[in-house]
N, CA, C and O atoms as a printed pandas DataFrame, in Angstrom:
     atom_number atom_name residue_name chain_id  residue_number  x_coord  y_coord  z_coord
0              1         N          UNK        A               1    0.834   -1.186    0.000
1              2        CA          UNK        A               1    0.000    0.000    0.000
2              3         C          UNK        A               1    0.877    1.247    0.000
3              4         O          UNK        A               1    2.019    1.054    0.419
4              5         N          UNK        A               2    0.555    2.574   -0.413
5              6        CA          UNK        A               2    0.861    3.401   -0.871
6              7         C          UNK        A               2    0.299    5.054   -0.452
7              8         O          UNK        A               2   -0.100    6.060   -1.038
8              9         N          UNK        A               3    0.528    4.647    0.763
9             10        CA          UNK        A               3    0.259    5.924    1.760
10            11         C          UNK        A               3   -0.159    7.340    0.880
11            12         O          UNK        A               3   -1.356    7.627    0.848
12            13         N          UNK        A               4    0.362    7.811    0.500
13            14        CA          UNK        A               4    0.195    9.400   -0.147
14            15         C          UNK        A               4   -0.401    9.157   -1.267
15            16         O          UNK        A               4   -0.632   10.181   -1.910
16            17         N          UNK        A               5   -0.969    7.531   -2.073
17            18        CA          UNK        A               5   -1.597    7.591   -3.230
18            19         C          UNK        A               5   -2.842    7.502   -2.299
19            20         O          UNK        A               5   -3.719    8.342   -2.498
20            21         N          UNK        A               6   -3.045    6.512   -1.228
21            22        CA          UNK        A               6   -4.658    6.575   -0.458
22            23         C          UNK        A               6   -5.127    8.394    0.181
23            24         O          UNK        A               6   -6.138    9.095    0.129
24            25         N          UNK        A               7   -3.956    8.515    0.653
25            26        CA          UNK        A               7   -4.411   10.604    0.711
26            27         C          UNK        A               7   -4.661   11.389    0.053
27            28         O          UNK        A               7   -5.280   12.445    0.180
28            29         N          UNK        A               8   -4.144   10.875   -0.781
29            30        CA          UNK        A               8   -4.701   11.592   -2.360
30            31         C          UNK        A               8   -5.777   11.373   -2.874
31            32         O          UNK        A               8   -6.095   12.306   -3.612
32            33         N          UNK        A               9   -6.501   10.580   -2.842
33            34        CA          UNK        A               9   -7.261    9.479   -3.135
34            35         C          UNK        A               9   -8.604   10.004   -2.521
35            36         O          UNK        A               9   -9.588   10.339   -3.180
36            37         N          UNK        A              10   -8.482   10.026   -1.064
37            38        CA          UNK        A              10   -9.470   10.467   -0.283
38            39         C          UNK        A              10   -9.747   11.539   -0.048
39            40         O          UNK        A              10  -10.885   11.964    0.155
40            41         N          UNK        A              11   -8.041   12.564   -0.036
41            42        CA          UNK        A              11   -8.600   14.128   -0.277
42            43         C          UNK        A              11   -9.494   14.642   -1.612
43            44         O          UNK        A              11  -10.025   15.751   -1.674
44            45         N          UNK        A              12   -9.544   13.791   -2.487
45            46        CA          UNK        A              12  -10.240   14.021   -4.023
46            47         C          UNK        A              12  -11.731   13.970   -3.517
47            48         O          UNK        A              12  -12.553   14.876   -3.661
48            49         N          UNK        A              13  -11.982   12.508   -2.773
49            50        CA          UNK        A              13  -13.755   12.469   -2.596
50            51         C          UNK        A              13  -13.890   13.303   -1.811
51            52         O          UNK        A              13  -14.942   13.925   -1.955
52            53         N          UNK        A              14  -12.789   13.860   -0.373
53            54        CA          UNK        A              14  -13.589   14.766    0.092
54            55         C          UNK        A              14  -13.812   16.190   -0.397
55            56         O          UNK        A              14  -14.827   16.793   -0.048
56            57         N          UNK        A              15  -13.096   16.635   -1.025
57            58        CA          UNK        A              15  -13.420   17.804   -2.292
58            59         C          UNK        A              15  -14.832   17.722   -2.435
59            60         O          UNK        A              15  -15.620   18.667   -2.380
60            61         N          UNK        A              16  -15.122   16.388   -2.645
61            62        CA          UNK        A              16  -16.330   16.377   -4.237
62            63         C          UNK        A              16  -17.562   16.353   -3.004
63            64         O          UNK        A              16  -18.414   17.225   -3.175
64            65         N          UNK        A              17  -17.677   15.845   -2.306
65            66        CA          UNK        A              17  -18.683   15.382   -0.943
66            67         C          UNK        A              17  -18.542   17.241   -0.607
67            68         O          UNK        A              17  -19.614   17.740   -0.951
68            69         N          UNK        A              18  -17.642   18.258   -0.100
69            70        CA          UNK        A              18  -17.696   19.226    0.563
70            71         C          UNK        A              18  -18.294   20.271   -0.618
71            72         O          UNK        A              18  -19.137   21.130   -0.360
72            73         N          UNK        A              19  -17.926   20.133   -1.469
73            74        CA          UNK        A              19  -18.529   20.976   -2.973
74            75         C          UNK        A              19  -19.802   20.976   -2.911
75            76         O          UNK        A              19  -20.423   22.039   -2.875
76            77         N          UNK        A              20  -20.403   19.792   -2.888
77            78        CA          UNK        A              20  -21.963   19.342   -3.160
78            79         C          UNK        A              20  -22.949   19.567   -1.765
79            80         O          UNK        A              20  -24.173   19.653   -1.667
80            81         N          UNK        A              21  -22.066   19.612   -0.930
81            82        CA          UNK        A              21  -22.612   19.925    0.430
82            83         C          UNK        A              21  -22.546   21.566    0.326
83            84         O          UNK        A              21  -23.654   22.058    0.540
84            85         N          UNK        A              22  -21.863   22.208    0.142
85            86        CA          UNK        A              22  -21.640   23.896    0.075
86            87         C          UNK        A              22  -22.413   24.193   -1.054
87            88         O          UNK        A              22  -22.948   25.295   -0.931
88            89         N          UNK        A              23  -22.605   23.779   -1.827
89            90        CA          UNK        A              23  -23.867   24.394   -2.761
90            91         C          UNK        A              23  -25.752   23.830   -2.447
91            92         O          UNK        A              23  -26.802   24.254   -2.930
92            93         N          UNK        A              24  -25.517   22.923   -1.615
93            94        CA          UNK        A              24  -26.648   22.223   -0.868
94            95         C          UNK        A              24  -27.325   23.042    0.242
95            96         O          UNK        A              24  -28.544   23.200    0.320
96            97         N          UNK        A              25  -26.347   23.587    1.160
97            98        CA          UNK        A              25  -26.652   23.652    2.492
98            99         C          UNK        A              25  -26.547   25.278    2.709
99           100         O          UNK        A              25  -26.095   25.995    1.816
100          101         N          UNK        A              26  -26.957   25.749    3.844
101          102        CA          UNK        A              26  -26.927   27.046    4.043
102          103         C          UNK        A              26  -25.344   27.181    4.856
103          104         O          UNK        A              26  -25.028   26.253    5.600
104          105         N          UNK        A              27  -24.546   28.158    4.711
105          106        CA          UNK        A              27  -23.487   28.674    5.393
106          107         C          UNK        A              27  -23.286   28.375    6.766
107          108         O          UNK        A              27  -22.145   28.016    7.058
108          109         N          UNK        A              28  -23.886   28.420    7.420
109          110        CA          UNK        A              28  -23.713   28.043    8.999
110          111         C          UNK        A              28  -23.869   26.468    9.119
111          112         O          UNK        A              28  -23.492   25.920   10.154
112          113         N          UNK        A              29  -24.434   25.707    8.047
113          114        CA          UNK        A              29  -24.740   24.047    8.574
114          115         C          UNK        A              29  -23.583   23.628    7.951
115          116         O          UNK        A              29  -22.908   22.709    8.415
116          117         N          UNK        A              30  -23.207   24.399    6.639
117          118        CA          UNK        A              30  -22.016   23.696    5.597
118          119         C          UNK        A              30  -20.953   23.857    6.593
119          120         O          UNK        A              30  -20.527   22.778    7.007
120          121         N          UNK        A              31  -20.495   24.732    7.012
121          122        CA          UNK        A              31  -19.592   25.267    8.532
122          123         C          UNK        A              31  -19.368   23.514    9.203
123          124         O          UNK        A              31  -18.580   22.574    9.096
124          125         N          UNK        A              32  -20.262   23.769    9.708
125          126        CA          UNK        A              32  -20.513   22.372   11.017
126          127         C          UNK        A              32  -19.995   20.864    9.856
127          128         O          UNK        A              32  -19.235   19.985   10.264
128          129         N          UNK        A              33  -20.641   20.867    8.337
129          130        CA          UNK        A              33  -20.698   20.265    8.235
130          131         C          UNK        A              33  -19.207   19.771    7.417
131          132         O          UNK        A              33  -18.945   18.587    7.204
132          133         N          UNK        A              34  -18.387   20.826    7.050
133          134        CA          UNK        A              34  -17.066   20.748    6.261
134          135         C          UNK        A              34  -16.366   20.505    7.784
135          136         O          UNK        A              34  -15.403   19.744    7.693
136          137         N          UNK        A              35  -16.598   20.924    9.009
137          138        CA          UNK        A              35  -15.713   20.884   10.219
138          139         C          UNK        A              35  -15.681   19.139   10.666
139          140         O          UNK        A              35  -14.729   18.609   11.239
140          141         N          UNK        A              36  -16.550   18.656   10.381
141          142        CA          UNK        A              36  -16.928   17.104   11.011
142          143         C          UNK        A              36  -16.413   16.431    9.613
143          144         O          UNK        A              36  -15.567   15.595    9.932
144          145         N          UNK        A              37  -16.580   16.454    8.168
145          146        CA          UNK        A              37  -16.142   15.438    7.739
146          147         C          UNK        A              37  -14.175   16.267    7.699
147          148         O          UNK        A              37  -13.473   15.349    7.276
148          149         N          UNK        A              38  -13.885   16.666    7.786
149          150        CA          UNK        A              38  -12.283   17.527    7.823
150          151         C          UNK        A              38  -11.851   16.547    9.289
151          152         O          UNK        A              38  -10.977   15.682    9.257
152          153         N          UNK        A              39  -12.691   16.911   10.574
153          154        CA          UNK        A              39  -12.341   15.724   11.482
154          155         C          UNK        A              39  -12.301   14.169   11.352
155          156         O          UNK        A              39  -11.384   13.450   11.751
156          157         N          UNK        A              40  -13.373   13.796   10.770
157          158        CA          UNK        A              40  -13.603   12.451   10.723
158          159         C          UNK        A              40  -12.414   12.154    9.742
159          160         O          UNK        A              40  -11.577   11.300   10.031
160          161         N          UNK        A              41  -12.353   12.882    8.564
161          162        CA          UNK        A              41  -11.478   11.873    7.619
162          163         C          UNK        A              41  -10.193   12.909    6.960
163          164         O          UNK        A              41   -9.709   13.003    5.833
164          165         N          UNK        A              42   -9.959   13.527    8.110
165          166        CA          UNK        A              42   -8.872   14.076    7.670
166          167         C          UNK        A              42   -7.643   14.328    8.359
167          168         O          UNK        A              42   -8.025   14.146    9.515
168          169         N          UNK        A              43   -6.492   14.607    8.440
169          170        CA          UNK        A              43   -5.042   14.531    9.237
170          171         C          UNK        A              43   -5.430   13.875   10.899
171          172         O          UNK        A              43   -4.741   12.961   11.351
172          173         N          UNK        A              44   -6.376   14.353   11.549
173          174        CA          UNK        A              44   -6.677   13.984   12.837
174          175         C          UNK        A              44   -7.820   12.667   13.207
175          176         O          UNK        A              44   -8.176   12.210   14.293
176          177         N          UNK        A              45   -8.201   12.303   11.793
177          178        CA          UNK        A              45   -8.950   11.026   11.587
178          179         C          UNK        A              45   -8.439    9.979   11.238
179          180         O          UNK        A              45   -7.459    9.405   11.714
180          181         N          UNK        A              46   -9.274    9.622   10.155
181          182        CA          UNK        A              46   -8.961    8.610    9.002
182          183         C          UNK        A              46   -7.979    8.945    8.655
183          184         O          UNK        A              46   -7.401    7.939    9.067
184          185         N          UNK        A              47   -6.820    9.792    8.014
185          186        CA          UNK        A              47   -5.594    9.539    7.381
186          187         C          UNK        A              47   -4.889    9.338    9.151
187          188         O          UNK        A              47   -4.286    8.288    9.372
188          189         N          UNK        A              48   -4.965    9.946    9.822
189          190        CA          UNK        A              48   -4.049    9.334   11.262
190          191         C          UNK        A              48   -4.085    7.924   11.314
191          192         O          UNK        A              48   -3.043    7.281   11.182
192          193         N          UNK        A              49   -5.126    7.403   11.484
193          194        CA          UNK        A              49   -5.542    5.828   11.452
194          195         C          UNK        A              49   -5.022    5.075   10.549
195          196         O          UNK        A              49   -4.414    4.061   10.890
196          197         N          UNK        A              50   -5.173    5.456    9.100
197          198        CA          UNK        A              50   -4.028    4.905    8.097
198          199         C          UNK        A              50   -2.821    4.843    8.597
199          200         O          UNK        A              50   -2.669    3.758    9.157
200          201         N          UNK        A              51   -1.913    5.494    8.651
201          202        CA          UNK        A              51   -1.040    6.230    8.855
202          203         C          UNK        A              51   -0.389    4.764   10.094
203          204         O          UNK        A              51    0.389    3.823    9.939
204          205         N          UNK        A              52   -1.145    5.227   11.156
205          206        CA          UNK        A              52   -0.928    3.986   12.180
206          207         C          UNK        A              52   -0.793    2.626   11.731
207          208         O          UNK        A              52    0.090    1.827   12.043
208          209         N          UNK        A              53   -1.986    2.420   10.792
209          210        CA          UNK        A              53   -2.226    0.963   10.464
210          211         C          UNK        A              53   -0.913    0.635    9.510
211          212         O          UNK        A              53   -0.667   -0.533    9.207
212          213         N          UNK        A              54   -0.306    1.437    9.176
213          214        CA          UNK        A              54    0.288    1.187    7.614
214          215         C          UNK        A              54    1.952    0.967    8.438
215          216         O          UNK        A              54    2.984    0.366    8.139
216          217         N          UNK        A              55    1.538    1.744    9.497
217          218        CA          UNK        A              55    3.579    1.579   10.284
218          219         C          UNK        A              55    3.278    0.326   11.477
219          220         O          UNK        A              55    4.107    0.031   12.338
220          221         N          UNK        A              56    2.176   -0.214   11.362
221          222        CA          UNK        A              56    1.720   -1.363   12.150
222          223         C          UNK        A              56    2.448   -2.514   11.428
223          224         O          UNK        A              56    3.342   -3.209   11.913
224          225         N          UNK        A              57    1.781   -2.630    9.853
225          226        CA          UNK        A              57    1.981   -3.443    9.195
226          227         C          UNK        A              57    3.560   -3.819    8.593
227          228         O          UNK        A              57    4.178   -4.833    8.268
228          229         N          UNK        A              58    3.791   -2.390    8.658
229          230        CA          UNK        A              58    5.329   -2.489    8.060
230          231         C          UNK        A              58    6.371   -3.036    9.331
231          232         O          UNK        A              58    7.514   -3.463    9.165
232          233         N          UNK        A              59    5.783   -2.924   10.391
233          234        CA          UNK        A              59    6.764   -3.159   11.507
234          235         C          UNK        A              59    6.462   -4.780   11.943
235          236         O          UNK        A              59    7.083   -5.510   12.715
236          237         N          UNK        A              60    5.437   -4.994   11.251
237          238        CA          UNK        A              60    5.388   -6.807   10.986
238          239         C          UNK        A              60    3.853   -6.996   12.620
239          240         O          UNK        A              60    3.614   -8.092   13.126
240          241         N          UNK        A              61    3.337   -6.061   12.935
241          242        CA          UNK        A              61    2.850   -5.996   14.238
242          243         C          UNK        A              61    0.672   -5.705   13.369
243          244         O          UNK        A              61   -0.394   -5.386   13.895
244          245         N          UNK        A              62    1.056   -6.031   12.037
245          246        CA          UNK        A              62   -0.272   -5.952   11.455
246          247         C          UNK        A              62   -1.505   -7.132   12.062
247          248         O          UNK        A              62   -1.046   -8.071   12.712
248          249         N          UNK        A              63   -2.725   -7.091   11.895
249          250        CA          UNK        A              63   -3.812   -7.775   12.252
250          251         C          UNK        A              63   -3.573   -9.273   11.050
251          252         O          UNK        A              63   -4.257  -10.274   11.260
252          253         N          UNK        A              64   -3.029   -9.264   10.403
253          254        CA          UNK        A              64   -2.937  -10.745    9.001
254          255         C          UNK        A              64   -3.837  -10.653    8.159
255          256         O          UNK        A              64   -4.063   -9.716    7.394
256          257         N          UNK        A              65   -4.803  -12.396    8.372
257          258        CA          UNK        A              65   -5.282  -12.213    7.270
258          259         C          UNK        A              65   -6.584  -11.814    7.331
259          260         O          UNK        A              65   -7.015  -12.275    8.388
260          261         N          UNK        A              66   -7.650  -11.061    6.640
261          262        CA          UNK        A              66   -8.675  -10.666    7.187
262          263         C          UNK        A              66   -9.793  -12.205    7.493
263          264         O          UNK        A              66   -9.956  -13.245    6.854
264          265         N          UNK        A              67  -10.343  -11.706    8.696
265          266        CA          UNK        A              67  -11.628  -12.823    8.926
266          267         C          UNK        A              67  -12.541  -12.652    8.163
267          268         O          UNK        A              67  -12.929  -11.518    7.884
268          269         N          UNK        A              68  -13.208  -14.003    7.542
269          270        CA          UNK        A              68  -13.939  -14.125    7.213
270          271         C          UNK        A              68  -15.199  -14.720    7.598
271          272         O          UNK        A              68  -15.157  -15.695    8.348
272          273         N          UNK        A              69  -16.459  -14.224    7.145
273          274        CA          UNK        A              69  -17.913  -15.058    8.025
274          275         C          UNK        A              69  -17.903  -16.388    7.658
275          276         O          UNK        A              69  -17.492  -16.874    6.604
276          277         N          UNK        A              70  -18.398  -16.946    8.634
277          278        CA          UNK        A              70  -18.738  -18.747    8.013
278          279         C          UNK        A              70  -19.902  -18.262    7.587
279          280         O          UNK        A              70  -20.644  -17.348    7.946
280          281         N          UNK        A              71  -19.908  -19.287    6.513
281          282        CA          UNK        A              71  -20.931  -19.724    6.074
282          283         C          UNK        A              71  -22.604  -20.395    6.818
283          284         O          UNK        A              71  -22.805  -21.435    7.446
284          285         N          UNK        A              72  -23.555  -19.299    6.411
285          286        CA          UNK        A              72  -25.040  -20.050    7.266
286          287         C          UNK        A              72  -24.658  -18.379    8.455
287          288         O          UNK        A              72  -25.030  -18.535    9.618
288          289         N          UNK        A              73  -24.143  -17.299    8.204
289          290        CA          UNK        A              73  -24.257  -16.578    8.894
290          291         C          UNK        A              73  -23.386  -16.345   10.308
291          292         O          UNK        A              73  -22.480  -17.112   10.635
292          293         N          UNK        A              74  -23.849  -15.003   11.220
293          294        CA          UNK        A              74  -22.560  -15.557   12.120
294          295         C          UNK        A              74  -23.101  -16.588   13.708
295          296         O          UNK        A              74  -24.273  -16.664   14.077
296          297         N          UNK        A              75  -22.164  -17.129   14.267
297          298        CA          UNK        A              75  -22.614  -18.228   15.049
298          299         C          UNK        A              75  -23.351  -17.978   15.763
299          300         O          UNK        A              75  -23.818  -18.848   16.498
C-alpha cells in the first residue's frame, strides 16, 4: 500500500462530498458540516488511522489475514 496515493485518493472524494454539500446547504450548517467530515477523515482522523495501520503493518505488528464469516451466517 501506498500511503500518499490513499491521501490523495481520499482528499479528491472529500473535495467532491464538501462541494456538493456547500452548494446544498446554508453557510452556517455547511460550517458544522465541512468541520466534522475535515475531522472524521482528515489529518486527525482517518488519514491518522491509516497512517498507524500502515507503520503497524510495516513493523510486521499488522492484524494478518482478514476474517472471514462462516458460512449459514454468524454463530
Amino acid at each position: 500500500m501506498n500511503l500518499p496515493a490513499i491521501v490523495a485518493l481520499l482528499n479528491y472524494r472529500k473535495s467532491r462530498i464538501l462541494r456538493m454539500a456547500e452548494a446544498a446547504l446554508p453557510e452556517t450548517q455547511f460550517r458544522a458540516f465541512r468541520g466534522l467530515v475535515l475531522d472524521e477523515f482528515g489529518r486527525e482522523g482517518l488519514e491518522r488511522d491509516l497512517e498507524r495501520l500502515m507503520a503497524e503493518r510495516e513493523q510486521g505488528n499488522g492484524p494478518g489475514r482478514p476474517i472471514r464469516a462462516k458460512e449459514g451466517g454468524a454463530p
